[in-house]
C-alpha positions in Angstrom: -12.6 -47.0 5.2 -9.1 -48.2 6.7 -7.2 -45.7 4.2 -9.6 -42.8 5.3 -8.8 -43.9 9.1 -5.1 -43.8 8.2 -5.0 -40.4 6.4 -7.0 -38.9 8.7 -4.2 -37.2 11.5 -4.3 -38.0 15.1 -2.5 -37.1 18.3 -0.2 -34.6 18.4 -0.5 -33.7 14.7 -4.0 -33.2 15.2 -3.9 -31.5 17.9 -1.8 -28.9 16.3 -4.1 -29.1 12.9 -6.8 -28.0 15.7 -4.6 -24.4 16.5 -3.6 -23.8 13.3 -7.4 -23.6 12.6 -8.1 -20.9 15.3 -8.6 -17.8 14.3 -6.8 -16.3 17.5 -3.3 -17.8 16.1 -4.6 -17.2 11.9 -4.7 -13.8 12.7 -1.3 -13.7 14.2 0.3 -15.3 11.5 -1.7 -13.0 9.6 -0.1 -9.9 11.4 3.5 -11.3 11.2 3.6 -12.5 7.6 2.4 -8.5 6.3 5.0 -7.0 8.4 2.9 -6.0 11.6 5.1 -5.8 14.3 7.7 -3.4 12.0 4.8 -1.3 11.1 4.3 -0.8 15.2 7.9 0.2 15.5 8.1 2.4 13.1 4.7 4.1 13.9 5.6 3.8 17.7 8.6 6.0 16.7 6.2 8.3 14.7 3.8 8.9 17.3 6.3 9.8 19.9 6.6 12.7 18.1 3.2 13.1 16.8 2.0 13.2 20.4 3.6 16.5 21.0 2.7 18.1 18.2 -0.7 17.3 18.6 -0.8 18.7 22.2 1.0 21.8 21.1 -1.8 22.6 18.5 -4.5 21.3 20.8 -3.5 23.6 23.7 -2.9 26.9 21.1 -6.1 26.2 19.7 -8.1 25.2 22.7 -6.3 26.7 25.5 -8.1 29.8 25.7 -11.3 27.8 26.5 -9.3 25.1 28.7 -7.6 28.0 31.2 -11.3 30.1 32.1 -12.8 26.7 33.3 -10.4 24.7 35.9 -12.7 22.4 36.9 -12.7 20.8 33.0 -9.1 21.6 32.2 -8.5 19.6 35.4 -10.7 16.9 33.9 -8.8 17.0 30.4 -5.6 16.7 31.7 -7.0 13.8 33.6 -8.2 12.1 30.0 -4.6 12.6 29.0 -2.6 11.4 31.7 -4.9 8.1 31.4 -4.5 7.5 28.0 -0.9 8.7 27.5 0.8 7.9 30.8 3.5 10.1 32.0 3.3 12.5 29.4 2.1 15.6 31.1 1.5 16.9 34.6 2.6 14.9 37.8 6.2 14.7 39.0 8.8 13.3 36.4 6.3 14.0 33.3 7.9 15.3 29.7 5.2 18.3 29.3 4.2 20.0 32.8 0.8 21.5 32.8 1.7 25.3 32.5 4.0 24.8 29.6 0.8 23.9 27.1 -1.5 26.3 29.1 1.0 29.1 27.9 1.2 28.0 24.3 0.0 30.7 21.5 0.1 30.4 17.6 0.3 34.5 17.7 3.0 35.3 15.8 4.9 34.1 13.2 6.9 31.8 15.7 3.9 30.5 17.0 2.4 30.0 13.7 5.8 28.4 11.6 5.9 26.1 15.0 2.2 24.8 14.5 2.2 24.2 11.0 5.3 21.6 11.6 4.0 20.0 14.6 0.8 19.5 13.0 2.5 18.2 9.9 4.4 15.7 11.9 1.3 14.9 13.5 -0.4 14.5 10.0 2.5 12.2 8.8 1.2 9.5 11.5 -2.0 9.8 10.4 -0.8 8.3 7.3 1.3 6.1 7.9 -1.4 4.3 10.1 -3.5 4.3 7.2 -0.9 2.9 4.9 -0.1 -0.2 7.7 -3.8 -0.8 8.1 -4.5 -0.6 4.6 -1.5 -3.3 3.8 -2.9 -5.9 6.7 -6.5 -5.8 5.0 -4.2 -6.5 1.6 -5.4 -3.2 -0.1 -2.9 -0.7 -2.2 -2.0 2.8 -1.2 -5.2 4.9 -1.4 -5.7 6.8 -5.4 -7.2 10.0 -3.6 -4.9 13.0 -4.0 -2.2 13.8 -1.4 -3.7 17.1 -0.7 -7.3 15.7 -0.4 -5.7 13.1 2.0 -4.0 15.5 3.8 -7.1 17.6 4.5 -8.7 14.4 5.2 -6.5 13.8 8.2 -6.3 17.7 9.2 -10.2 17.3 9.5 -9.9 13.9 11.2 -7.3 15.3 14.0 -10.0 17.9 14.5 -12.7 16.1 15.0 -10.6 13.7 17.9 -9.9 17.2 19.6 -13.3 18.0 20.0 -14.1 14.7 20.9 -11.3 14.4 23.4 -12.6 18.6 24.7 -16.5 16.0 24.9 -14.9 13.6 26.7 -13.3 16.0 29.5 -17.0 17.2 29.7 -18.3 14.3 29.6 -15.9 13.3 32.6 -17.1 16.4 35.0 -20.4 16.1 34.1 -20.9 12.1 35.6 -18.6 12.9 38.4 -20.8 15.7 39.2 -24.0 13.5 38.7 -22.3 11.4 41.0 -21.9 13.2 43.2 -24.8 14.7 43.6 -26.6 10.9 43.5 -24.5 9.7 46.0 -24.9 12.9 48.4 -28.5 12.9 47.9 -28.5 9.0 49.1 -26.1 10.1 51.8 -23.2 8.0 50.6 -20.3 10.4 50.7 -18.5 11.1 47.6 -15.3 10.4 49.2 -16.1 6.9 50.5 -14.7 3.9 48.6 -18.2 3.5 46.7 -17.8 6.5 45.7 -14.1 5.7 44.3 -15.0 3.0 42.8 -18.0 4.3 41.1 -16.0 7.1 40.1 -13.0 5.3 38.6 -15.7 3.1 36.8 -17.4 5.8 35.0 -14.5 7.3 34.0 -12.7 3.9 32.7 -16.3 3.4 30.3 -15.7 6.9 28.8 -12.4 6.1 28.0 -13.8 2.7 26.4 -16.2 4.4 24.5 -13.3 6.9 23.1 -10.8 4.4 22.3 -13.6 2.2 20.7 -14.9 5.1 18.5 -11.0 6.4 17.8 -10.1 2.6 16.0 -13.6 2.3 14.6 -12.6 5.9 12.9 -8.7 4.8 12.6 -10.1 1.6 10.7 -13.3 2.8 8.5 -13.0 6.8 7.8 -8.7 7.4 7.7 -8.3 3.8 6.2 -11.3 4.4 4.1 -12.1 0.5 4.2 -15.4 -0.4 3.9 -15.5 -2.7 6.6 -19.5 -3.8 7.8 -20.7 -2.3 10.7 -20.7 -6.1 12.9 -17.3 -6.5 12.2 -16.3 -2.8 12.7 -17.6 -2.3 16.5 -16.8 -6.5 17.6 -13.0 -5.8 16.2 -12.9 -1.5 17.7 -14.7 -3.1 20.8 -11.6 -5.4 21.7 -9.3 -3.1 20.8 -10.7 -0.7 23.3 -10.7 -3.5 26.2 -6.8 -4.2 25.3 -6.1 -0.1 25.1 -7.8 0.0 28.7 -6.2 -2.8 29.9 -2.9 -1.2 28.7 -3.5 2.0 30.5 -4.3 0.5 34.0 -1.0 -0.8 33.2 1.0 1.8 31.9 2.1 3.2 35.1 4.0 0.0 36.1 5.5 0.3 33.2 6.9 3.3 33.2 8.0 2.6 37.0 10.2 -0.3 35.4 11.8 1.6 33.2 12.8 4.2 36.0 13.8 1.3 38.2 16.6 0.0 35.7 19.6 2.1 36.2 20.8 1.5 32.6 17.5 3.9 31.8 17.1 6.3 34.9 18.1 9.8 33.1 15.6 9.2 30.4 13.2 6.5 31.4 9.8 8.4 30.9 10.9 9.0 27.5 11.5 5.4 26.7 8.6 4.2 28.8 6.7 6.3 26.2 8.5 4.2 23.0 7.9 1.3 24.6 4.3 2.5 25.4 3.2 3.4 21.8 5.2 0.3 20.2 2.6 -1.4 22.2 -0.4 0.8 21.7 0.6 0.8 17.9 0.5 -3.4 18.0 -2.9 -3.5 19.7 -4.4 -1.3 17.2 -2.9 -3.3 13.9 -3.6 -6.6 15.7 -7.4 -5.5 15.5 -7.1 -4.5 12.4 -5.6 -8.1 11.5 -8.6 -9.5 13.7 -10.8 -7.8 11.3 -9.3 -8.7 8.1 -8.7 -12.4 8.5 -13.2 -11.9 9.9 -13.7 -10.8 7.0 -11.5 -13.1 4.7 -13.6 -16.0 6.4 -17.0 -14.3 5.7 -15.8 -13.8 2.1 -16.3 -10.2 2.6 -14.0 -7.9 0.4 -12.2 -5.1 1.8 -12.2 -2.6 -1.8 -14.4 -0.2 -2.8 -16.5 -1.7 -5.7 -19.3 -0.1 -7.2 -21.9 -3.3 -7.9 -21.2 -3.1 -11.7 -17.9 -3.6 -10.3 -18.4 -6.5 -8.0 -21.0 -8.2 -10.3 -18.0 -8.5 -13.0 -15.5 -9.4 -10.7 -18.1 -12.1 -9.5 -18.4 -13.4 -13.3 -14.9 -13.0 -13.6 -14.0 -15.7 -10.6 -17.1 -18.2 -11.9 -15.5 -18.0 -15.1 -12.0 -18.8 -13.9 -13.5 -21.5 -11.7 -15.3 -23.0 -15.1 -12.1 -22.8 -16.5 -10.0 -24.7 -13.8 -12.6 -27.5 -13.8 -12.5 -27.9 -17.4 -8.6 -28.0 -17.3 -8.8 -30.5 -14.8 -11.3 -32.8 -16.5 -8.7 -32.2 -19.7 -6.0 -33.7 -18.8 -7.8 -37.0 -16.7 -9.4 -37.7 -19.9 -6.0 -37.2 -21.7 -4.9 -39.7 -19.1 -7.3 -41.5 -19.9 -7.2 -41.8 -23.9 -3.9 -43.6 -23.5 -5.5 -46.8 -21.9 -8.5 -46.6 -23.8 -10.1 -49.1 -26.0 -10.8 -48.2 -29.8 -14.5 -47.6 -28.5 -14.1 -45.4 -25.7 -11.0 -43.4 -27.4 -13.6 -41.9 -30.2 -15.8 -41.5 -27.6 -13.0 -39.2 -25.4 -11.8 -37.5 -28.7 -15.2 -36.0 -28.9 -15.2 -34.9 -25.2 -11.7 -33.4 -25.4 -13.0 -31.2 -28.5 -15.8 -29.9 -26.4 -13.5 -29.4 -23.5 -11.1 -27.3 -26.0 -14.4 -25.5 -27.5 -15.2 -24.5 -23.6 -11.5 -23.6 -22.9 -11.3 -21.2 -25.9 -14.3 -19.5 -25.2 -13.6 -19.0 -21.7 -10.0 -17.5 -22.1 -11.3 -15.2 -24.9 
């Protein structure tokens, strides 16, 4: 009992026993120790680039619909502007709002122009899949560039739409709202009606930052993560985005404010944007991967003739590493044995070699 009391820490070293226990602070070593935070920075770097690809192709795709209806190009722009901070429209922006409304992929200019944007756009795509993929511990995908490539050309149009949803999404409430709030004689204008307003449109950007990581982390990764732990982990990633957003517009004031930065601070508020962006969404994926570690839950693709050999495999390793223990404490033992009790350990050590044998063969 006193030697248990004694090995058992206390204090201080307890205490940090406790934190190292927490998952909070497992998942951040987690995310260090695979090289997180360099993954950000280098996909930060890639998606500062990405970004305007993607909006060029967006715009010459969609634009035709975007410039008949102002009312949701309005909204759209809107959508962008909250999730992307000073990237287009608004005073001191990169992209001002006529430039992408007059984009065309007529022509061979137009065309040559798209297909590299969208290829630089497509690069991202997979080099978030390859950082995700290394923080759940998983090798490169075996599916064939081209198929991968056409994977993420579907994937980036499939966000389009969603993000084209969205924008409708966002003028159909407002207009429900306003209509609600006129027909209970609140004014739209009033500061329920701002604040309702603001609210509905901060849950439709949670719901399409939750389903963009839930996609990022189940269908480009192509990790077969469970559904509870999908939407928990996509969930708080789409809370930390939001919270990011509110916030991204002091940030970019910052860097305005620093002299050192002034001629080109959007453009580094933007790096320093996605570097951020880029560690929220890896950090979730981290959250998810050390969840699943702990529920014994593994992240390959196994067919179940698969998993039920790998699941013989590990008993009969775990056989094996019993048997080599109990080896060599009776081989410890036979040396202080009586005459008796050494025939008696000769006979089990046989066994033991017997069991060993079969079990490596």
């Amino acid at each position: 009992m006193t030697e248990a009391a004694t090995d058992t820490p206390r204090g201080i070293p307890a205490l940090i026993e406790r934190v190292l226990r927490t998952r909070p602070l497992r998942v951040f070593l987690h995310y260090s120790e695979t090289g997180g935070p360099l993954f950000a920075s280098g996909l930060a770097f890639q998606a500062l680039f990405a970004v305007f690809g993607a909006l060029f192709v967006f715009f010459a795709v969609f634009g035709f619909w975007v410039r008949g209806d102002t009312v949701l190009r309005d909204s759209l722009i809107e959508l962008v502007q909250r999730s992307i901070p000073g990237l287009i429209g608004g005073k001191g922006s990169l992209v001002s709002v006529d430039t992408l409304l007059d984009q065309s992929i007529l022509g061979w200019t137009g065309v040559i122009a798209a297909a590299v944007l969208l290829w630089t756009a497509l690069n991202f795509l997979g080099s978030l899949r390859q950082a995700v993929r290394i923080l759940f511990t998983l090798p490169g995908p075996t599916t064939l560039f081209v198929l991968l490539k056409l994977k993420d050309a579907g994937l980036a149009l499939v966000f389009g739409v969603v993000l084209l949803v969205s924008a409708g999404l966002s003028v159909f409430s407002t207009t429900f709202v306003d209509v609600a709030f006129d027909f209970l004689g609140i004014g739209s204008d009033s500061e329920l009606g701002r604040i309702t307003g603001g609210a509905v449109g901060l849950l439709i950007m949670l719901a399409l930052d939750t389903a963009t990581l839930a996609g990022s982390f189940r269908i480009l990764s192509g990790i077969p993560i469970p559904w509870k732990n999908l939407w928990v982990g996509a969930l708080m990633g789409g809370v930390a985005l939001g919270a990011l957003k509110i916030l991204g517009t002091q940030l970019l004031g910052g860097a305005s404010r620093n002299p050192l930065l002034a001629s080109f601070a959007v453009l580094i508020g933007l790096l320093i944007w996605f570097n951020l962006v880029c560690q929220v969404i890896l950090i979730v994926a981290s959250w998810i991967s050390v969840g699943m570690s702990d529920a014994g839950i593994s992240a390959r693709k196994l067919t179940p003739e698969e998993r039920e050999k790998e699941q013989e495999e590990q008993l009969r390793a775990a056989r094996r590493t019993l048997a080599e223990v109990e080896r060599q404490r009776l081989t410890t033992a036979l040396a202080d044995a009586s005459l008796l009790k050494r025939r008696r350990i000769e006979k089990s050590l046989e066994r033991l070699d017997e069991e060993l044998a079969e079990l490596s063969a």
